[in-house]
TORKOL-4160 file (C-alpha; in steps of 0.2 Angstrom, whole numbers, padded with zeros to 4 digits, m for minus):
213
<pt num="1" X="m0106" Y="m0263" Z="0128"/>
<pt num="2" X="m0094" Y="m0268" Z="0114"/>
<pt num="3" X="m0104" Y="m0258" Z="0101"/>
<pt num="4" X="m0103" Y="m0242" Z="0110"/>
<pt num="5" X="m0085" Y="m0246" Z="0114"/>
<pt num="6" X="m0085" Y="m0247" Z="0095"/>
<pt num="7" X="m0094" Y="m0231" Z="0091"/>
<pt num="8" X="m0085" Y="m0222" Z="0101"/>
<pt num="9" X="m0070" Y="m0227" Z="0093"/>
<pt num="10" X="m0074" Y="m0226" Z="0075"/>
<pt num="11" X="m0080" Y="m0207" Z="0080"/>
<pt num="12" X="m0063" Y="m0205" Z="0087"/>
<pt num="13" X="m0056" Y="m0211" Z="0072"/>
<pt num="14" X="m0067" Y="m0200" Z="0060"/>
<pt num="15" X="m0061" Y="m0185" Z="0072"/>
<pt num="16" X="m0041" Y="m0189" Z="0069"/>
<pt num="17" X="m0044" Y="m0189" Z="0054"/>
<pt num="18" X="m0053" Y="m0174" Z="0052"/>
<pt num="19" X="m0040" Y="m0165" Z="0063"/>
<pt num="20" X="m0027" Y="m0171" Z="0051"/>
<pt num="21" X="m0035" Y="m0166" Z="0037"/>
<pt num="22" X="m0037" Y="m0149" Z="0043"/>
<pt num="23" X="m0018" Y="m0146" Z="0048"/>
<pt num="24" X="m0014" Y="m0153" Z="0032"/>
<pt num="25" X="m0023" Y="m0139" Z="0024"/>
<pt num="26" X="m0016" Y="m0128" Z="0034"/>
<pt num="27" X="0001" Y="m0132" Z="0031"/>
<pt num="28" X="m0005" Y="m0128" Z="0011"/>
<pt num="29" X="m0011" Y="m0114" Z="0013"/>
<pt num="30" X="0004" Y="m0108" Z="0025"/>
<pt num="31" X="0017" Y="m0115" Z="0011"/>
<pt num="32" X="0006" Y="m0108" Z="m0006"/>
<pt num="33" X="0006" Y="m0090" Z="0006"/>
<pt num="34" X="0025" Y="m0092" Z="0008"/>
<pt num="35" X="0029" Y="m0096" Z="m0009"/>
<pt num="36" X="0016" Y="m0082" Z="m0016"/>
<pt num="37" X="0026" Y="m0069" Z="m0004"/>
<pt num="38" X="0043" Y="m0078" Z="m0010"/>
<pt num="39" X="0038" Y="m0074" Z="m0027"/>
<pt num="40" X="0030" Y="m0057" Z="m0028"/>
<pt num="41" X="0048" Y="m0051" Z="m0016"/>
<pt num="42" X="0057" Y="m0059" Z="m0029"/>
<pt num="43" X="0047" Y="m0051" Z="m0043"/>
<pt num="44" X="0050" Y="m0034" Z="m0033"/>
<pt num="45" X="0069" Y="m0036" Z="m0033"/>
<pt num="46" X="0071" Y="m0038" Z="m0052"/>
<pt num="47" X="0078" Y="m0021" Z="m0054"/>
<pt num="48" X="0086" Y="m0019" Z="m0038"/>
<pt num="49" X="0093" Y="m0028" Z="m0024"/>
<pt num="50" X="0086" Y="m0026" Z="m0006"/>
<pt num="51" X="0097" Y="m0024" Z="0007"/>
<pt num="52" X="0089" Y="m0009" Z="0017"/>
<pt num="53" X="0072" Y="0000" Z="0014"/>
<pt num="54" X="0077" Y="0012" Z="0001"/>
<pt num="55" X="0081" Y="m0001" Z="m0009"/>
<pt num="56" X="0064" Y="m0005" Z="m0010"/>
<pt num="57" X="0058" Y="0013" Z="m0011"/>
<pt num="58" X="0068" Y="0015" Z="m0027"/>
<pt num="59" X="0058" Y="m0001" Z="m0033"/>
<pt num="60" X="0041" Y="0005" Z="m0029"/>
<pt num="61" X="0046" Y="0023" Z="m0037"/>
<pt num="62" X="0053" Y="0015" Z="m0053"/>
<pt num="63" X="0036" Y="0006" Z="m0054"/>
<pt num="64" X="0027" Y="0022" Z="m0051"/>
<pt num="65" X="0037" Y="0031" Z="m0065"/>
<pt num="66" X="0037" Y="0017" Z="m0079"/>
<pt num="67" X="0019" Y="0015" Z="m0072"/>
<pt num="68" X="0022" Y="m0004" Z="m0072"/>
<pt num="69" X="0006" Y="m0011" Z="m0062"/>
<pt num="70" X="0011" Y="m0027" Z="m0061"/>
<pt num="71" X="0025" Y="m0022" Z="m0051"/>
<pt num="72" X="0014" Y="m0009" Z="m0040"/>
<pt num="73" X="0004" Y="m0023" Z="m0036"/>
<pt num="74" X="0016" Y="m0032" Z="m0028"/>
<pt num="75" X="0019" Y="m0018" Z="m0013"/>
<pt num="76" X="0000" Y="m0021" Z="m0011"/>
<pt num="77" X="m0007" Y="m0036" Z="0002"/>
<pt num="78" X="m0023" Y="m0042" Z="m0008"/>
<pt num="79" X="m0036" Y="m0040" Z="m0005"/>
<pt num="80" X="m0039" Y="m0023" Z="0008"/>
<pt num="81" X="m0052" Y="m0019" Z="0020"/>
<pt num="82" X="m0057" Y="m0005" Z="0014"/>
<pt num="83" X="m0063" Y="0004" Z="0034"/>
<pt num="84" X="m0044" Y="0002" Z="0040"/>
<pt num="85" X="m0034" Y="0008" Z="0023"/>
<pt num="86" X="m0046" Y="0022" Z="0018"/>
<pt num="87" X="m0040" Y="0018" Z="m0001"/>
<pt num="88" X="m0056" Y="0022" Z="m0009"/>
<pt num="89" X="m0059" Y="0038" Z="0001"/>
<pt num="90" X="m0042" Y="0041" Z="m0008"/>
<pt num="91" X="m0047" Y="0036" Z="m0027"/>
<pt num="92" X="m0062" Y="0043" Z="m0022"/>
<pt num="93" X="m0055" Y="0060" Z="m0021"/>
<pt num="94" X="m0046" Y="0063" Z="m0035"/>
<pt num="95" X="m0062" Y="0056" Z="m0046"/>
<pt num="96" X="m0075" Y="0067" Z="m0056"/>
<pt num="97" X="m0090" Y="0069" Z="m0041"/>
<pt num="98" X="m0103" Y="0060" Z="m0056"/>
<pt num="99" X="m0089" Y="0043" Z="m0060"/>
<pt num="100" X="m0091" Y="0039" Z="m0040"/>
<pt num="101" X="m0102" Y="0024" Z="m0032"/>
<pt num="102" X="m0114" Y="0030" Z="m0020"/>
<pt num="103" X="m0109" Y="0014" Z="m0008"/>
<pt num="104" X="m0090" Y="0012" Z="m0005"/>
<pt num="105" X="m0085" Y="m0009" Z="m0007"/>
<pt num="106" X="m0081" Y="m0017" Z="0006"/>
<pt num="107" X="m0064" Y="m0023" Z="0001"/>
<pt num="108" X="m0049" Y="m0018" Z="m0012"/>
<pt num="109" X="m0045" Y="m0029" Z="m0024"/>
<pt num="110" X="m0031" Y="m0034" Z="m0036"/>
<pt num="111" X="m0041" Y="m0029" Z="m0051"/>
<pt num="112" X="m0048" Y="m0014" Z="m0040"/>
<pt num="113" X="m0031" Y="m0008" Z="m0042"/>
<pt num="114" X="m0029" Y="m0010" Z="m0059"/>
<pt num="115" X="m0043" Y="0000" Z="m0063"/>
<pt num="116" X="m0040" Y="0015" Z="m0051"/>
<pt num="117" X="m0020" Y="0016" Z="m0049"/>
<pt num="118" X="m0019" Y="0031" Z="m0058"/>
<pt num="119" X="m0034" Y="0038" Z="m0046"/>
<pt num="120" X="m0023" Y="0034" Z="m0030"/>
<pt num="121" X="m0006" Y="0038" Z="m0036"/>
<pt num="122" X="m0011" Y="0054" Z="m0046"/>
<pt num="123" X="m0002" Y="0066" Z="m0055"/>
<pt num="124" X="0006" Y="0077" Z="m0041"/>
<pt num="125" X="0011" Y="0062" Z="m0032"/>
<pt num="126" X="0019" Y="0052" Z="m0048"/>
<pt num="127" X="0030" Y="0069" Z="m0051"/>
<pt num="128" X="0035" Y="0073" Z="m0033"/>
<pt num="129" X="0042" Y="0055" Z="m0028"/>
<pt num="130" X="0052" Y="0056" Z="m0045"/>
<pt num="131" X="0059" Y="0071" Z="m0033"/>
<pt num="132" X="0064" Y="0061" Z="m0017"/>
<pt num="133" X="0083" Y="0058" Z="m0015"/>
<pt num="134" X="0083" Y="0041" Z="m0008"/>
<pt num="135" X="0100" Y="0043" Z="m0001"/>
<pt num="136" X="0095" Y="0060" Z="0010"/>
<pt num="137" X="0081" Y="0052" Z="0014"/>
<pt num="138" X="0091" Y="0036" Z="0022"/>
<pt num="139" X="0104" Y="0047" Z="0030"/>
<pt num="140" X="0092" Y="0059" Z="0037"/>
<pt num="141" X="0077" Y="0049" Z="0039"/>
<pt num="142" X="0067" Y="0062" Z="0031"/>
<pt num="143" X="0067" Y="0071" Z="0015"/>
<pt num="144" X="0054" Y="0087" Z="0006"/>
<pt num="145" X="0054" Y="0090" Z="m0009"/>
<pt num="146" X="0055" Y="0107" Z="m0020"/>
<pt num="147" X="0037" Y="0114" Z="m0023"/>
<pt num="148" X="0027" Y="0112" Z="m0042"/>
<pt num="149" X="0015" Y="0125" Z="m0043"/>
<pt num="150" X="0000" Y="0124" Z="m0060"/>
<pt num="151" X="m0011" Y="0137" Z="m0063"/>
<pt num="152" X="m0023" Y="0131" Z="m0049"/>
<pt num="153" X="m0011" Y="0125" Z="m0034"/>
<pt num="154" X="0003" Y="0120" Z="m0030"/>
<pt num="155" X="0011" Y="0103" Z="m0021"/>
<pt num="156" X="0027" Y="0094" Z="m0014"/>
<pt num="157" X="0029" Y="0079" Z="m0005"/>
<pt num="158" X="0039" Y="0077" Z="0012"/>
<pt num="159" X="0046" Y="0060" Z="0017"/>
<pt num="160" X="0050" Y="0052" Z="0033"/>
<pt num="161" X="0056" Y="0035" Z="0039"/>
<pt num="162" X="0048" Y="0033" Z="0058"/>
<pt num="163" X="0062" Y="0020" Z="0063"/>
<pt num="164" X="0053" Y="0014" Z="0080"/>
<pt num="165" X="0036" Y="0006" Z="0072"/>
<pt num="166" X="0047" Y="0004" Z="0054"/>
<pt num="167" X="0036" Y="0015" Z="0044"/>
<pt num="168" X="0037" Y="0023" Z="0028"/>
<pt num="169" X="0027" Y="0039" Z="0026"/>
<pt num="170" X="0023" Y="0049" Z="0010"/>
<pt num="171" X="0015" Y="0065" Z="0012"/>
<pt num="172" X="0007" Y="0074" Z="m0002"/>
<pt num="173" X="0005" Y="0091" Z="0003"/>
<pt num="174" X="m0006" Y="0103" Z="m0008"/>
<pt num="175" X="m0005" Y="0123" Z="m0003"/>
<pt num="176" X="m0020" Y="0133" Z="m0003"/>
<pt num="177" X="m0030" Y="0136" Z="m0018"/>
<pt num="178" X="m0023" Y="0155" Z="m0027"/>
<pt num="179" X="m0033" Y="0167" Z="m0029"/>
<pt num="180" X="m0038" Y="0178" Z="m0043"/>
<pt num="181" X="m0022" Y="0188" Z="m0041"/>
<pt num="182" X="m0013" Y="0171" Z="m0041"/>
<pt num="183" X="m0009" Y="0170" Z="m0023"/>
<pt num="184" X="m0012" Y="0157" Z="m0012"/>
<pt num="185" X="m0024" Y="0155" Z="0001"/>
<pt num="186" X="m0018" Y="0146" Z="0017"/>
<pt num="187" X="m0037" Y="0140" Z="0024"/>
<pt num="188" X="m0036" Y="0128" Z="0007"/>
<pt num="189" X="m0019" Y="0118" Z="0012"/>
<pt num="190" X="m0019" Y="0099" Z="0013"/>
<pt num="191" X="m0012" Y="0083" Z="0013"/>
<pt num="192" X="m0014" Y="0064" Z="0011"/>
<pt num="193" X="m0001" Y="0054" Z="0018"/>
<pt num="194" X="0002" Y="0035" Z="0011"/>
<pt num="195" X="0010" Y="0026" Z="0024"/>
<pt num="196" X="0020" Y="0010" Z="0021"/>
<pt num="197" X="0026" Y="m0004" Z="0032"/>
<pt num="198" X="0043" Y="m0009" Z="0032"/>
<pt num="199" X="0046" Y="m0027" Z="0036"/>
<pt num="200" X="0059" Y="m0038" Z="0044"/>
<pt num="201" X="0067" Y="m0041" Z="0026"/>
<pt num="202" X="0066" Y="m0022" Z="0021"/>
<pt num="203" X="0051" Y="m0023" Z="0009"/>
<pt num="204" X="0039" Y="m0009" Z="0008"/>
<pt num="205" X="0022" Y="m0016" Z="0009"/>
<pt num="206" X="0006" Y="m0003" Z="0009"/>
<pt num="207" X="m0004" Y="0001" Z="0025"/>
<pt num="208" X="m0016" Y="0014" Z="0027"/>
<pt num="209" X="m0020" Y="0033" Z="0018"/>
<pt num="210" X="m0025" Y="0047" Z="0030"/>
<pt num="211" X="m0029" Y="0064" Z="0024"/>
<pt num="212" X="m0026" Y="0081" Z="0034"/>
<pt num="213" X="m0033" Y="0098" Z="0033"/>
């Protein structure tokens, strides 16, 4: 009788401590999680303070301009899944057809980023956020920009703030393909749109790409 007594105590023991260890590992990770966000805001905010969104937004476009990608990395929460973000279809289509994997990962990762950056934020879209007037966009909550046109297409980009699910969305809208005369053809227009949440401290953090047309 006193030896089961025993054994049942020493298991309850061993499971204490096993549950102790467990949210003491726990509280770790939550603090390292904390202290990683803490730093990469605090990284973010180098250039400019962040009191509303558009602070941030002028961050993430001064990245995108200086092409700085350790700071572009930071308005990214590593690593993705790729089937809810779609950010490989989006790499994916602005890459040569023969450069492309015949299976698309899994994940995203930080160092996926840093191979492809230039893939998902592409030419068109690097010259048209150059063009958003962050303070339009704040008053108005949205903001288009004027229209590039090359020798094959041509592209703008139309921003809007959705204040009721605080959501950031950039749309990259490409017209139709011209014609041999130089005129555009309507069935080849297009967008992607990169849409952004905006948190409770007014930091722009990447969520999903969908693509139109």
């Amino acid at each position: 009788m006193i030896n089961k007594f025993l054994d049942r105590l020493i298991l309850a023991l061993v499971a204490i401590l096993l549950l102790n260890a467990c949210n003491e590992q726990s509280r770790k990770d939550s603090s390292h999680s904390t202290e990683k966000d803490a730093n990469k805001m605090a990284r973010r905010s180098a250039d400019t303070i962040v009191t509303t969104y558009i602070d941030d937004f002028e961050n993430f476009k001064n990245a995108i301009y200086k092409q700085d990608v350790t700071k572009m990395k930071t308005f990214f929460d590593f690593p993705l899944r790729a089937d809810t973000t779609q950010i490989w279809e989006a790499i994916y289509d602005n890459m040569d057809q023969g450069k492309r994997p015949e299976t698309i990962p899994v994940t995203f990762t930080s160092e996926d980023f840093e191979k492809n950056h230039k893939y998902l934020f592409n030419d068109a879209f690097v010259q048209s956020l150059q063009k958003i007037d962050g303070k339009q966009l704040y008053e108005q909550g949205e903001f288009t920009t004027a229209k590039t046109s090359t020798q094959d297409q041509s592209f703008y980009m139309l921003a809007h703030f959705d204040n009721s699910i605080r959501s950031l969305q950039l749309s990259l809208m490409y017209s139709g393909w011209k014609d041999e005369n130089g005129e555009e053809m309507s069935e080849g227009e297009s967008a992607i749109i990169f849409f952004f949440k905006v948190t409770t401290t007014n930091h722009l953090v990447f969520d999903k790409v969908l693509f139109a047309g």
